[in-house]
TIPA-145300 format. One record per residue (C-alpha): residue number from 1; z negated, y negated, x. Coordinates in pm, whole numbers, plus 50000, padded with zeros to 5 digits. Last residue first. Example, Ala and Ser with C-alpha at 12.3 -4.5 7.8 and 13.67 -1.06 7.14 Angstrom:
2
  pos     zz     yy     xx
    2  49286  50106  51367
    1  49220  50450  51230
//
This chain:
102
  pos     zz     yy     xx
  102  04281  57134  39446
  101  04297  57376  39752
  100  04686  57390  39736
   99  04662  57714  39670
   98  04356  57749  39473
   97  04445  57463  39224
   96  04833  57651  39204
   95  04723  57965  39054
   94  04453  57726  38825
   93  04801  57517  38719
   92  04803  57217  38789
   91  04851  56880  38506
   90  04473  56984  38422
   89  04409  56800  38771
   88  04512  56490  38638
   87  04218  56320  38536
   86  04062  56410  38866
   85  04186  56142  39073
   84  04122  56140  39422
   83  04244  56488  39460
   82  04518  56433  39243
   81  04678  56151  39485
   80  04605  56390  39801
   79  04823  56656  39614
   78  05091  56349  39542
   77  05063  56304  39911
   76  05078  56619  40030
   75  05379  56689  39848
   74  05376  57052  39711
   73  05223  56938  39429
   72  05328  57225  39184
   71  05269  57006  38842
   70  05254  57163  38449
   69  05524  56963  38178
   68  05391  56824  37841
   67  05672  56660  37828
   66  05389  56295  37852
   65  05228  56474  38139
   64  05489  56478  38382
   63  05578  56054  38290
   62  05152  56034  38334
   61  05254  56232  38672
   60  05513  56049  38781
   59  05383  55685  38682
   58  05042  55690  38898
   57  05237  55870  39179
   56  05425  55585  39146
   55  05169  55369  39148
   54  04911  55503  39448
   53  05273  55531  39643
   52  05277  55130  39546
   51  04958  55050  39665
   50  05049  54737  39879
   49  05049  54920  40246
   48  05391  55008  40294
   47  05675  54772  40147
   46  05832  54746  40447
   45  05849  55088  40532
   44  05986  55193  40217
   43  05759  55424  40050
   42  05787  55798  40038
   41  05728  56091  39783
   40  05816  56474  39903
   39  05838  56832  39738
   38  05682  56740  39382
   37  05751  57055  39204
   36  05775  56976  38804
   35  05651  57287  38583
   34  05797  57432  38291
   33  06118  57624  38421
   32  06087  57531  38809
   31  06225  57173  38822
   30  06262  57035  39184
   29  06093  56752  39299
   28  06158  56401  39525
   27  05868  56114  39478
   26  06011  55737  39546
   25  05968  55425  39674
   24  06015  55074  39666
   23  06393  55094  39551
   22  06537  54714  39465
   21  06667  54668  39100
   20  06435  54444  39040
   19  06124  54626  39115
   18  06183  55001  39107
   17  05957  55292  39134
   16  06195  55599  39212
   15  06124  55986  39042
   14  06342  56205  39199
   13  06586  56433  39138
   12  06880  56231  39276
   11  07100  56313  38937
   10  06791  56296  38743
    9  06654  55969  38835
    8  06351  55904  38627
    7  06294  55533  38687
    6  05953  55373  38648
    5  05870  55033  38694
    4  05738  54774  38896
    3  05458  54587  38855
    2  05383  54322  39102
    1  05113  54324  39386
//
């Protein structure tokens, strides 16, 4: 598995993990004054499978965290991701814990 990078594209609103050039994936959200809404992350289908939505949602959130910026996963997957990785959960609001049962 490589290492891609990073790219906060604002005029798409969405984050996209990169390798050469090439979209992998990427996690759509809306701004909502200090908090980043993750509405929907996908993978392209043929690079499914190799971790990468594990990476990017990896990158978002440690990008998130860096402004100092709150989450609203409304993506299931990047509420799954949080689940399974409890450093992040202080990135939600308590409000937003119980809602999406964090």
């Amino acid at each position: 598995m490589s290492n891609p990078a990073l790219r906060n594209n604002q005029d798409k609103h969405r984050y996209e993990l990169i390798d050469d050039d090439q979209v992998l994936g990427y996690a759509e959200y809306n701004m909502m004054g200090d908090a980043v809404m993750f509405t929907h992350t996908e993978i392209a289908s043929e690079h499914e499978g190799k971790g990468y939505g594990s990476q990017l949602a990896q990158k978002a959130l440690d990008d998130v965290r860096s402004q100092h910026k709150q989450v609203m996963p409304v993506c299931q997957f990047i509420t799954a991701y949080i689940r399974r990785h409890p450093d992040y959960i202080d990135l939600v609001t308590p409000d937003s814990r119980r809602a999406f049962k964090i």
